[in-house]
C-alpha positions as CSV (number, residue, x, y, z in Angstrom):
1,X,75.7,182.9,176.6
2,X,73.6,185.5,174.8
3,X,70.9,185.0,172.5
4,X,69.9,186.8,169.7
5,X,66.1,186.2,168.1
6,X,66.6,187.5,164.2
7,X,63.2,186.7,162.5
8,X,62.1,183.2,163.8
9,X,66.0,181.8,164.1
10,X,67.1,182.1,167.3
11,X,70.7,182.6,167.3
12,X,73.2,181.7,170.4
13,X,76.2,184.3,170.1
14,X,79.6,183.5,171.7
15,X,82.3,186.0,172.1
16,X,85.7,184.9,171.5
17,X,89.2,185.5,170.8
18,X,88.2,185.5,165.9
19,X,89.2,187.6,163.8
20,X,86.0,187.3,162.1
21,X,82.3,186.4,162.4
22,X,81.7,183.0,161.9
23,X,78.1,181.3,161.3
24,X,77.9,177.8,162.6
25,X,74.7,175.1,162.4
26,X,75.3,172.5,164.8
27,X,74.0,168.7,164.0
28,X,71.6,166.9,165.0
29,X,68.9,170.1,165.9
30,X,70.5,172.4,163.6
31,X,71.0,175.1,166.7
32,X,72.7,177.9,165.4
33,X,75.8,179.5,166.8
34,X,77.5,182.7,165.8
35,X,81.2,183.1,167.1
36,X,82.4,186.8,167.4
37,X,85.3,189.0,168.1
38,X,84.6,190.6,171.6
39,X,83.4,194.2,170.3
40,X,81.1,193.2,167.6
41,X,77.8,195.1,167.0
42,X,74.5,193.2,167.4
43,X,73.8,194.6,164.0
44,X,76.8,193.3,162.6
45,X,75.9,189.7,163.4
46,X,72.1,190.4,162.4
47,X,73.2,191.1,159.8
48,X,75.6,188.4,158.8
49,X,72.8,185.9,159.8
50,X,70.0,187.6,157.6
51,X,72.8,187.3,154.6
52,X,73.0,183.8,155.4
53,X,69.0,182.6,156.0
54,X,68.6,180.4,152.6
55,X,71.9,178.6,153.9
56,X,70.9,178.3,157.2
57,X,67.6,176.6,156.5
58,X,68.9,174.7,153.9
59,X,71.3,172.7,156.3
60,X,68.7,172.8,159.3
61,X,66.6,170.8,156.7
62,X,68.8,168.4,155.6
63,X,69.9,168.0,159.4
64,X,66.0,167.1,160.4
65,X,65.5,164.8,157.5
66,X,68.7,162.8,158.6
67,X,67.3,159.7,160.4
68,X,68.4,159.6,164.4
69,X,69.5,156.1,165.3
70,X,67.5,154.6,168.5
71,X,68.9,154.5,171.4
72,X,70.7,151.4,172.1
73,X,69.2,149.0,175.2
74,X,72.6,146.6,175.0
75,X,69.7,143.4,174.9
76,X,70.2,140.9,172.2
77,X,69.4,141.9,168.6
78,X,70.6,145.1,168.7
79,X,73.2,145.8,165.7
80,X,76.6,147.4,167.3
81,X,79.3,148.1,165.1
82,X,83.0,147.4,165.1
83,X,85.5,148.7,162.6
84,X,82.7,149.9,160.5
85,X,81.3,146.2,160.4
86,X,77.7,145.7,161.7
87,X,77.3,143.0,164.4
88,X,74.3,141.3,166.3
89,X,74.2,141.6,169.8
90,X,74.2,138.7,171.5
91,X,73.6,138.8,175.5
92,X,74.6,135.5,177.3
93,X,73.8,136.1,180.9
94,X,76.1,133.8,183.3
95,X,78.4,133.1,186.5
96,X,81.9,135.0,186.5
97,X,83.5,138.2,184.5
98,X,82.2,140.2,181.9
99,X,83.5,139.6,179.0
100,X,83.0,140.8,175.4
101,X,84.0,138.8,172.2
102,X,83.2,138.3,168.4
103,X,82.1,135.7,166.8
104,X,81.0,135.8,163.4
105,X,79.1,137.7,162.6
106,X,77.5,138.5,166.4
107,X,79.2,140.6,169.1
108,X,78.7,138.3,172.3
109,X,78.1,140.1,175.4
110,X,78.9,137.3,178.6
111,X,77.5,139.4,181.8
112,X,76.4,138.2,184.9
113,X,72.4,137.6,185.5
114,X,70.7,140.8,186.3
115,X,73.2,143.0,184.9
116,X,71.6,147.2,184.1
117,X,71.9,148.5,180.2
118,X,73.9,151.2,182.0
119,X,76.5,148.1,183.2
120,X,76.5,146.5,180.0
121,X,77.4,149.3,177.6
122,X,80.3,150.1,180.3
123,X,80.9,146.5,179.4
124,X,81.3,147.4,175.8
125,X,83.0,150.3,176.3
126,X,85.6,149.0,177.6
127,X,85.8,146.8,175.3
128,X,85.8,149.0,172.4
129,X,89.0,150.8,174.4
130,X,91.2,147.7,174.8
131,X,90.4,147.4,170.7
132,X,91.9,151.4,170.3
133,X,94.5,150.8,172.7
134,X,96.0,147.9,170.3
135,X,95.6,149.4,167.2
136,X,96.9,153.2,167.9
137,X,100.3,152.2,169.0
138,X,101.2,151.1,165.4
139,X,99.3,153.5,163.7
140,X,101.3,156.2,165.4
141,X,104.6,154.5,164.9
142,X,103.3,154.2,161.0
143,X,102.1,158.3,160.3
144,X,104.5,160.1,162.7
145,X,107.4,159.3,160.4
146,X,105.1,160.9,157.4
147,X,103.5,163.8,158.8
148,X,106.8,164.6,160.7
149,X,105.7,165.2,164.1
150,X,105.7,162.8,167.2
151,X,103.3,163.2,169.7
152,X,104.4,163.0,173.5
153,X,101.3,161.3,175.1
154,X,97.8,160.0,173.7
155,X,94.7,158.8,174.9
156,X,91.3,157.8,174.5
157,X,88.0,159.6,176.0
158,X,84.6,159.7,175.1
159,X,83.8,163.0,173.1
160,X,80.6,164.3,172.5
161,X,81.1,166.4,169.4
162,X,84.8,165.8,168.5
163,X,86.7,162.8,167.0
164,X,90.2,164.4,168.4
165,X,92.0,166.9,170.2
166,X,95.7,168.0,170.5
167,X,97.2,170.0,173.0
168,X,100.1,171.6,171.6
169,X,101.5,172.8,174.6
170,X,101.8,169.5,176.0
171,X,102.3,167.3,172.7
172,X,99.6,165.2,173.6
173,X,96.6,163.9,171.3
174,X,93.3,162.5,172.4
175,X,91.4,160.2,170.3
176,X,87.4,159.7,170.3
177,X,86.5,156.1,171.8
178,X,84.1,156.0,169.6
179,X,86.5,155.9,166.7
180,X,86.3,152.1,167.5
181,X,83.2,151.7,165.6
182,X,84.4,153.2,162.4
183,X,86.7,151.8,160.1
184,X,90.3,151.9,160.5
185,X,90.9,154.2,157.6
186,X,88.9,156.8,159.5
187,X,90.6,156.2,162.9
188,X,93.8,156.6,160.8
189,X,92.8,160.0,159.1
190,X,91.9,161.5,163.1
191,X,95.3,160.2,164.0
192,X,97.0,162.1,161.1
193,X,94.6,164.9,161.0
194,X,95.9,166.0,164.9
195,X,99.5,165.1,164.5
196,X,99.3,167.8,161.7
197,X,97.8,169.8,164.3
198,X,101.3,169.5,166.0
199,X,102.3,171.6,163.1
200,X,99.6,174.2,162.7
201,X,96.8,175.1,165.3
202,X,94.5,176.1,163.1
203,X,92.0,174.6,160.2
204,X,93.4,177.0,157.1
205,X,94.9,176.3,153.8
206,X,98.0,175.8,155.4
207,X,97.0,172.7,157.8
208,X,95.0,171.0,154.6
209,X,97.8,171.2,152.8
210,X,100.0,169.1,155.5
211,X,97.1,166.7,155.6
212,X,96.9,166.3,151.9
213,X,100.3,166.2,151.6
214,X,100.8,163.1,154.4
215,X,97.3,161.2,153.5
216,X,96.4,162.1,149.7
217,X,93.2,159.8,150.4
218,X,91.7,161.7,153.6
219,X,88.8,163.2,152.5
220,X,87.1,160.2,152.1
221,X,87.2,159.5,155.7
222,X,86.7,162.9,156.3
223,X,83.1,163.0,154.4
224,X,82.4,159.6,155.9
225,X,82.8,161.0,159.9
226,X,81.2,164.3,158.9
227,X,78.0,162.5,157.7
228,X,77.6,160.4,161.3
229,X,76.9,156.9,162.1
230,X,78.2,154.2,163.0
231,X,75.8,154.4,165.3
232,X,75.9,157.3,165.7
233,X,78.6,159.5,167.7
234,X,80.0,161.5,168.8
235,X,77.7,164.0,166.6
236,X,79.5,164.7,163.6
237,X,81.3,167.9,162.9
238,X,79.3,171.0,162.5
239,X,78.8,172.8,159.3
240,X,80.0,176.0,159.2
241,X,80.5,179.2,157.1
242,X,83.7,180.4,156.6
């Protein structure tokens, strides 16, 4: 993709099917992104981004001064989260199948001895899947009735920037796996928010209205995902301009 240096922001420009310009600073490194219809000028996105410096910087700030959770190592101690709940990590290496399981106030990892971090957070994974794949069922069967759509097929899959996606063509919704850390609330506004999308395509007045209108009470999950952690993906949303 093209690149565009405008003072010292160095701006990555895509060209896509908009009808406008539109300005984007992307969490965690506050990389900026310009999407544009196919014939733009270069000195029409110059000078969109020079119009838009003081906001640029001011979320490019706020974005550096946001603490950046460690990786996790999946060894004991750790805090993992479930439902929005924190738990301690508690590694019990012994004989047989690896199993995950709550208790209390810990998260109790049972892998075999000599088990890789890489093995043991596919442990968890899957864990934190067999949790989604309970709990969507019924939440489908609960908002499809209110938002008026039904969706065809779903599934879970990890997502790196996105909490959801919906095909339209095909009906079919996928939901973040990482939805499983949040609390259920949240997890219920994603479902909602791409059933609506089964309605409308697109982000405008028209699709927030659908979503207000079926969950009067979203934008508190929507703020909560937007501003990251639990801990802590996928990255949250970008801010954009309109």
């Amino acid at each position: 993709m093209p690149h565009l240096q405008i003072d010292d922001l160095l701006v990555e420009v895509v060209y896509k099917r908009v009808r406008y310009l539109r300005l984007t600073v992307r969490r965690p490194d506050g990389r900026i992104q310009v999407g544009a219809p196919p014939r733009t000028t270069e000195a029409a996105i110059r000078s969109m981004v020079l119009q838009k410096q003081a906001w640029i910087r001011k979320h490019q700030a706020a974005f550096r001064a946001q603490e950046v959770p460690p990786a996790l190592q999946y060894v004991s101690g750790e805090t993992h989260f479930y439902q929005g709940q924190p738990y301690r990590l508690c590694v019990v290496e012994r004989p047989g199948r690896a199993q995950v399981a709550l208790a209390g106030t810990e998260l109790h990892l049972l892998v075999p001895a000599g088990t890789t971090a890489l093995q043991r957070r596919q442990v968890v994974a899957g864990w934190h899947r067999a949790q989604l794949q309970a709990l969507i069922p019924p939440l489908l069967a609960k908002w499809e009735p209110v938002v008026g759509a039904q969706a065809a097929a779903w599934g879970i899959k990890q997502m790196k920037t996105r909490w959801g996606t919906c095909s339209i063509r095909a009906r079919r919704i996928w939901l973040s796996l990482e939805l499983s850390k949040w609390p259920l609330p949240c997890l219920e506004y994603v479902v909602v928010h791409e059933l609506v999308h089964l309605h409308e395509r697109l982000h405008n007045a028209r699709f927030w209205e659908l979503v207000n209108q079926a969950m009067p009470t979203w934008q508190a999950a929507h703020q909560a995902l937007k501003q990251g952690r639990p801990d802590a993906g996928p990255r949250p949303e970008p801010v954009r301009t309109a």
